[in-house]
C-alpha positions in Angstrom: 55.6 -16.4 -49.6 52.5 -14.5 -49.7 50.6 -16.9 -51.5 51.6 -19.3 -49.2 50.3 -17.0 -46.1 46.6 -16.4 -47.7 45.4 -20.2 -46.8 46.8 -19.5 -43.1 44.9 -16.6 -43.0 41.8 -19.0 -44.0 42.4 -21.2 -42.1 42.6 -19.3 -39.1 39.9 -16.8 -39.8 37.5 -20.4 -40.0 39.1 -21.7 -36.7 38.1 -18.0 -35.4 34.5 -18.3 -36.7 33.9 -21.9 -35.5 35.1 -20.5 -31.8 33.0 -17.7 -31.8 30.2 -20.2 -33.0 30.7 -22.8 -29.4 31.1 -20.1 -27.6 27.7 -17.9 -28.6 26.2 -21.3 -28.5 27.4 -22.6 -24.7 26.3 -18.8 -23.7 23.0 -19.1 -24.2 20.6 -19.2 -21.2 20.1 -22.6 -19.7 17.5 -24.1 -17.5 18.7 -26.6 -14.8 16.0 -28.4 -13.5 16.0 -29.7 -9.9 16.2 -32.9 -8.9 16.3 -33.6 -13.1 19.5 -32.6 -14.0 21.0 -32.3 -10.2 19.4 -33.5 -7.0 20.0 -30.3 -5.0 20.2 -26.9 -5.2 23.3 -25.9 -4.4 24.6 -28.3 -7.0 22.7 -26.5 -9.7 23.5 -23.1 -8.5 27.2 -23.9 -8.5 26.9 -25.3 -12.3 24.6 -22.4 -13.3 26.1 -19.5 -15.7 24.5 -15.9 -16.0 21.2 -15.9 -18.0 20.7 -19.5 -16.8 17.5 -20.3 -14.9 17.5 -23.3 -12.2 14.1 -24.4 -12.0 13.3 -26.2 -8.3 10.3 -28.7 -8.7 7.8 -29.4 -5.8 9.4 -30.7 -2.3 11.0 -29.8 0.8 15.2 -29.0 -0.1 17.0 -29.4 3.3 20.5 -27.2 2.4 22.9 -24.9 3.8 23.3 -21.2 2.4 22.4 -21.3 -1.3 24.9 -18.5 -2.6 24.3 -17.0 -5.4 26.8 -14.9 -7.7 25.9 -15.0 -10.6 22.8 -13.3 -12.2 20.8 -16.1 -12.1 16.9 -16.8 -12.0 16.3 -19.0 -9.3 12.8 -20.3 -9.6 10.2 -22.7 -7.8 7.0 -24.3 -8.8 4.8 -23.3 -6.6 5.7 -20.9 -3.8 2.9 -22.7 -0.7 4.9 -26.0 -1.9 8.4 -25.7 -2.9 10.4 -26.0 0.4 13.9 -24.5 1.0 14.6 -25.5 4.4 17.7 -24.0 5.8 19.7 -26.4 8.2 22.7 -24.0 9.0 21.2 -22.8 12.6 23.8 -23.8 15.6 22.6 -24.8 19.0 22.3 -22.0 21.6 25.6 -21.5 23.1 25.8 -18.3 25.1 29.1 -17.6 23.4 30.6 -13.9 22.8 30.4 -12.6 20.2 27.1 -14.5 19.4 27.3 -16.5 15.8 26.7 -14.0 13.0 22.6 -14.3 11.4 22.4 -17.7 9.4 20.9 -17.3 5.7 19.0 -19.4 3.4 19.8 -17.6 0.4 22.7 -15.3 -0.6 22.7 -12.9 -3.2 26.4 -11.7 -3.9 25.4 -10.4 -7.7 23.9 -7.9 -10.2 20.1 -9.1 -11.6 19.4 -12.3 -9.4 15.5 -13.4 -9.6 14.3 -15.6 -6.8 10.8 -16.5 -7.0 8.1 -19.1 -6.2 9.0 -20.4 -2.7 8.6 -20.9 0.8 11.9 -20.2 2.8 13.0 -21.2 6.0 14.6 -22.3 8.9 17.4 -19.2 8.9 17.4 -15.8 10.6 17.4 -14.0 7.4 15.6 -15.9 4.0 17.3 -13.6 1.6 20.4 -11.7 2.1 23.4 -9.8 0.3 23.9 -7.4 -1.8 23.5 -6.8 -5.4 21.5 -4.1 -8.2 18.6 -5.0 -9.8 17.4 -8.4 -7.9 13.8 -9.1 -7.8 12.6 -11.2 -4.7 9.1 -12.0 -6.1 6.1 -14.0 -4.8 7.8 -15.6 -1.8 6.5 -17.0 1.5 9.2 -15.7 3.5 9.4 -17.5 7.7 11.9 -15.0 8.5 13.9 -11.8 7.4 14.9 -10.2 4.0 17.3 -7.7 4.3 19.0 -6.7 0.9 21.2 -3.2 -0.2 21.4 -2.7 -4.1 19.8 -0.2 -6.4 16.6 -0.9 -8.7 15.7 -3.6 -6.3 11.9 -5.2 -6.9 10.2 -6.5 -3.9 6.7 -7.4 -4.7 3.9 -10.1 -3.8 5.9 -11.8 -0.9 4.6 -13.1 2.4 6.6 -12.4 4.6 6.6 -12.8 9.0 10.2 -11.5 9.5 11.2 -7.6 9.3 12.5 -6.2 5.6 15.3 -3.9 5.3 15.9 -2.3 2.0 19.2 -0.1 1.5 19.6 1.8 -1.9 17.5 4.0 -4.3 15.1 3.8 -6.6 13.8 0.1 -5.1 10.1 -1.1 -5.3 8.7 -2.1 -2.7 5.5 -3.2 -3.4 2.4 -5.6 -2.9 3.9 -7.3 0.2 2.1 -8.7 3.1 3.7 -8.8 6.7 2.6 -10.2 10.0 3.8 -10.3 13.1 7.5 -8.9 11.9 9.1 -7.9 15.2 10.4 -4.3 15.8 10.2 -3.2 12.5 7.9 -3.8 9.4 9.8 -2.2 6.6 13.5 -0.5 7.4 14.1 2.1 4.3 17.5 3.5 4.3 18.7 5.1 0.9 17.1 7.1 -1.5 14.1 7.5 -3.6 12.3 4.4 -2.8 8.7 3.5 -3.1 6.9 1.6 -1.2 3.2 1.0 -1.8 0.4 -1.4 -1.0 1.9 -3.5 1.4 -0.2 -5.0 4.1 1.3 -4.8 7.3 0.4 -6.1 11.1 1.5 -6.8 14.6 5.1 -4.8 14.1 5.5 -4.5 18.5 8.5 -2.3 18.1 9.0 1.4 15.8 6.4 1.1 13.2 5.3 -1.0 10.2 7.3 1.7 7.9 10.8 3.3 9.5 12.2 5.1 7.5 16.1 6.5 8.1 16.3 8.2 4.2 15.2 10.9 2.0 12.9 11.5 -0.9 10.9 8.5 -0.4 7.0 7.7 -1.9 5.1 5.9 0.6 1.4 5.4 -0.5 -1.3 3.2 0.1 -0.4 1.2 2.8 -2.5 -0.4 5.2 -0.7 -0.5 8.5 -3.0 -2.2 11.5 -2.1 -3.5 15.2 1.6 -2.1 15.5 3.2 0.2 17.8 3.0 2.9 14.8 2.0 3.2 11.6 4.8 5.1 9.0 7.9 6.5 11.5 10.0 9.0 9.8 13.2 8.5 12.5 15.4 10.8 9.8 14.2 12.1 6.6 13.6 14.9 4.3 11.5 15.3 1.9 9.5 12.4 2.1 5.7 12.1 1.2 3.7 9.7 2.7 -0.4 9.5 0.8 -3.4 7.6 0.9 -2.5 5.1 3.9 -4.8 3.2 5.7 -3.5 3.4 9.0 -5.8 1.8 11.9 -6.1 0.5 15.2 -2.5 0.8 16.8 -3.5 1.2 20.0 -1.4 0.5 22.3 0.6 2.8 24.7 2.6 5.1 22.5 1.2 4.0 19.1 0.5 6.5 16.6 -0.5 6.4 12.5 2.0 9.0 11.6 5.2 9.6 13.6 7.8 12.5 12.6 11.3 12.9 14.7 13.3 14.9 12.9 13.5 16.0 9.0 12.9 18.4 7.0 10.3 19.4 4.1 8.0 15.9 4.9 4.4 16.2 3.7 1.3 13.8 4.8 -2.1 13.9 2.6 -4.9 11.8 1.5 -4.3 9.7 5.0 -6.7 7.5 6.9 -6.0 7.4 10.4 -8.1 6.0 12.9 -8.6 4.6 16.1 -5.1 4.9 17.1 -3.9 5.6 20.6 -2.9 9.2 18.6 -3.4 10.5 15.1 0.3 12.3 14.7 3.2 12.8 16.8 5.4 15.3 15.0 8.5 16.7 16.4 11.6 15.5 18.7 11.4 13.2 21.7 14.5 13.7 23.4 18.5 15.2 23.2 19.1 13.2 20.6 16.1 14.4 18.2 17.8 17.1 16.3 14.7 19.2 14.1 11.4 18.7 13.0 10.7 21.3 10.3 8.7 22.3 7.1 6.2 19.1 7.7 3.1 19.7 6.2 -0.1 17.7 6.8 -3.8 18.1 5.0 -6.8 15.9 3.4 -5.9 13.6 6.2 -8.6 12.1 7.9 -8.5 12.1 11.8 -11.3 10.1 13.1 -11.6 8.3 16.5 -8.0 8.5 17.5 -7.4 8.8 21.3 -5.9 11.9 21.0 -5.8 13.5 17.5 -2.4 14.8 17.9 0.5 14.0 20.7 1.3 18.0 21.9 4.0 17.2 24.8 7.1 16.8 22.2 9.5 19.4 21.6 8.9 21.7 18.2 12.0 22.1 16.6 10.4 24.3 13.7 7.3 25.8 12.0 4.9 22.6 10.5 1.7 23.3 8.8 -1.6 21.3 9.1 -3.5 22.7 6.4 -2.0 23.7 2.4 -3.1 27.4 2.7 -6.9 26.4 1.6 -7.5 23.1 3.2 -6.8 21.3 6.2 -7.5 18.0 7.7 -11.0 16.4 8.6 -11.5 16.1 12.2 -13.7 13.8 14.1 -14.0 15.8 17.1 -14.0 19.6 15.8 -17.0 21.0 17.0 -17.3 24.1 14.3 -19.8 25.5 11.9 -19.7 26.3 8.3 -22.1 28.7 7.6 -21.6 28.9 4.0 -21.3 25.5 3.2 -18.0 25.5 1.4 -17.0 22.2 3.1 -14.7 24.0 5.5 -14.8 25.1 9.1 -15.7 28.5 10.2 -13.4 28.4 12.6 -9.5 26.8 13.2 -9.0 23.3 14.4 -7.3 23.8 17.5 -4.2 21.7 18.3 -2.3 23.9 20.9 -1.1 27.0 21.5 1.4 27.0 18.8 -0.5 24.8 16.4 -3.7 25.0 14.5 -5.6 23.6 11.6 -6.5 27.2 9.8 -8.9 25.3 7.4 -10.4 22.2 8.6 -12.8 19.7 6.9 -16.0 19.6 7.6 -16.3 15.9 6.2 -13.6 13.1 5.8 -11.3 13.2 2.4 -11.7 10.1 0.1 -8.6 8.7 -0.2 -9.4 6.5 -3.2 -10.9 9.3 -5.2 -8.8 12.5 -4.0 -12.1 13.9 -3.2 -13.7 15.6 0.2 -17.0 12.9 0.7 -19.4 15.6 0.9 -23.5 14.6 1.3 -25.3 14.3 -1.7 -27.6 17.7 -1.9 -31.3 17.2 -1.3 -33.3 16.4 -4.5 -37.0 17.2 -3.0 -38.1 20.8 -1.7 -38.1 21.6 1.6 -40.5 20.6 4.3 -43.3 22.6 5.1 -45.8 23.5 7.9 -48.6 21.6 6.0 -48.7 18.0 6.5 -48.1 16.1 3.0 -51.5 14.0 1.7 -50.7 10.3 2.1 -51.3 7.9 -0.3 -55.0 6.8 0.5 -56.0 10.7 0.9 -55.2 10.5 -2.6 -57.1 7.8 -4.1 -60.2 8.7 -1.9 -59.8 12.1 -3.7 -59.6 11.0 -7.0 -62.4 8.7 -6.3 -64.8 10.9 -5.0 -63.9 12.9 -8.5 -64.5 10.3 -10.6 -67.7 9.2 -8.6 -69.0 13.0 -9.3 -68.2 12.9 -12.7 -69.9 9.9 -14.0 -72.7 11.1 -11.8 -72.8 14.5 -13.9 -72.1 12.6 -17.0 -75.5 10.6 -16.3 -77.3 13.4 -15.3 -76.6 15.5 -19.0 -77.7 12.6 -20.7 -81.2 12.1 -18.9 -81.7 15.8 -19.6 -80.7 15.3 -23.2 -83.1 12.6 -24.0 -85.8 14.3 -22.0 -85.3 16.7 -24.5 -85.8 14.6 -27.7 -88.3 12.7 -26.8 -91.4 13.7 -29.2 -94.7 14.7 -27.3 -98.4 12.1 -27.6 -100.0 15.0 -29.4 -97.9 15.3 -32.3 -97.5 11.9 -32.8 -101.4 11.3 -33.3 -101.4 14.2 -35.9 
């Protein structure tokens, strides 16, 4: 019996291993190519396995929502000319409850990739939910709104608002025109956003942020209604923005409503309709507390700061040593330290104890200070030009040779041996 039950074990053990051999093999990642191996996307996509990449060659792809759940890599040629053109949008009814948002693209997994296209035709280009998805190097006509942790949003083009909910998401390298009430929508955690270029946001701001512990640096935020609007946050720090020309009624380049523990530095803020609005605007503001503000740069703004909003706590607008530069502070600094003699005065209740006698470079977390003078002081005697010197040092030379020719006459005058000796 047992020898009969070793060549079963054998045989089964080999079945086992052959299995596990198709198996590995059918696992490994894939690339579909469209219109190759299927003539439309959604066809791929819905053959597709994790790991696998569908690769979308150059053209216009009229389809209905692509959904995607599985973590797949969805990837097009070239983003200016690789077309998905979503055809889902229903006529304008005036029915109740309106239709919900149409999307062009559905993410309903873990570690999607979509990259290298143009996307429209829908409300929203990318939508769902999912951790670790990177949206990269898109032309985006319309919005991306996406909640998942580790997200990666960098090097799209987008004219449609993003809204990013979860923590620790990049959000980085993004340009944005023209995106409605909102640029960027941050609600989560511990996000960072950084050198996105945003315009034309008519609405809250080209950053809202409804979350905590968030970086937010070098920005460049121009022609909105605000530049970076902390709605509800704490502990938030917002540096070296570029944050210009929102001028219209009630636009300002930093906007604080309630929070605590917020800090603002190394900001550029200019020509705004105001420089900083921080505290509550209303019953529904709850605190404003904690905010600290310094090496900003205030130039040119209508008004520097917006003083008619409630104070719901103590904010600072210096770090204990250094305050903020100031483009219309009239003070003096007698001992040239770079810092006013006297406070920065915002209100009755708020000052700048230290302000900057010269703007803050943002790029080089430095106070641009004028280079010191490298010739001596001015005096009451006129300086010789530069002819007054060469006549000088002609007339020198001129009474030199003449000396010179004078000694030598004498010399020879000298030697020369007298008639009378020479006839003896």
């Amino acid at each position: 019996m047992g020898k009969r039950i070793i060549p079963v074990f054998i045989l089964v053990s080999l079945v086992a291993l052959s299995m596990t051999t198709v198996l590995s093999t059918r696992a490994a990642s894939r690339t579909i190519t469209v219109p190759d191996n299927y003539s439309t996307i959604s066809a791929a996509l819905r053959y597709a396995s994790s790991g696998d990449t569908v690769y979308v060659k150059k053209g216009t792809y009229a389809e209905s929502t692509l959904v995607i759940s599985r973590a797949v890599t969805l990837m097009g040629e070239d983003a200016e000319s690789t077309v998905i053109n979503n055809i889902d949008n229903p006529p304008w009814d005036f029915s109740f409850p309106p239709p919900p948002p149409t999307v062009a693209v559905q993410i309903n997994a873990d570690d999607v990739k979509i990259s290298g296209f143009t996307i429209t035709g829908a409300v929203k280009a990318v939508a769902g939910k999912g951790d670790g998805a990177q949206i990269t190097g898109n032309i985006l006509e319309a919005n991306l709104d996406l909640e998942g942790n580790k997200l990666a949003i960098t090097g799209n083009n987008l004219t449609g608002n993003l809204r990013c909910s979860g923590a620790y998401n990049n959000i980085m390298g993004n340009s944005m025109a023209n995106t409605g009430l909102k640029g960027i929508e941050l609600e989560g955690h511990s996000n960072i956003v950084r050198k996105n270029k945003i315009t034309g946001v008519i609405g809250y701001g080209g950053i809202y942020v409804n979350s905590d512990r968030n970086e937010i640096a070098e920005n460049n935020i121009t022609n909105s209604t605000s530049g970076i609007y902390i709605n509800n946050g704490s502990d938030n720090i917002a540096y070296r923005n570029r944050i210009t020309e929102n001028a219209f009624q009630v636009s300002a380049g930093l906007i604080l409503v309630s929070g605590f523990n917020n800090t603002f530095y190394a900001n550029y803020i200019a020509n705004n309709t105001y420089g900083a609005i921080i505290g509550g605007a209303g019953v529904d503001a709850r605190f404003s507390s904690n905010t600290t503000l310094y090496h900003n740069s205030f130039v040119g703004n209508s008004r520097q700061v917006r003083t008619d909003w409630k104070i719901y706590g103590s904010n600072f607008w210096d770090n204990g040593k250094e305050g903020n530069f100031w483009s219309d502070y009239v003070g003096n600094d007698t001992n040239n330290d770079g810092i006013g003699d006297t406070p920065y005065i915002i209100d009755e209740t708020r000052k700048d104890n230290y302000p900057l006698m010269f703007p803050f470079d943002i790029e080089n977390n430095t106070i641009v200070r004028p280079s010191p003078a490298t010739e001596p002081a001015p005096t009451n005697e006129t300086a010789p030009t530069m002819t007054q010197v060469a006549v000088a040092v002609a007339i020198v030379a001129s009474a030199s040779m003449g000396l010179a020719v004078y000694v030598r006459k004498r010399r020879l005058k000298t030697e020369k041996p007298n008639a009378s000796t020479m006839s003896t």
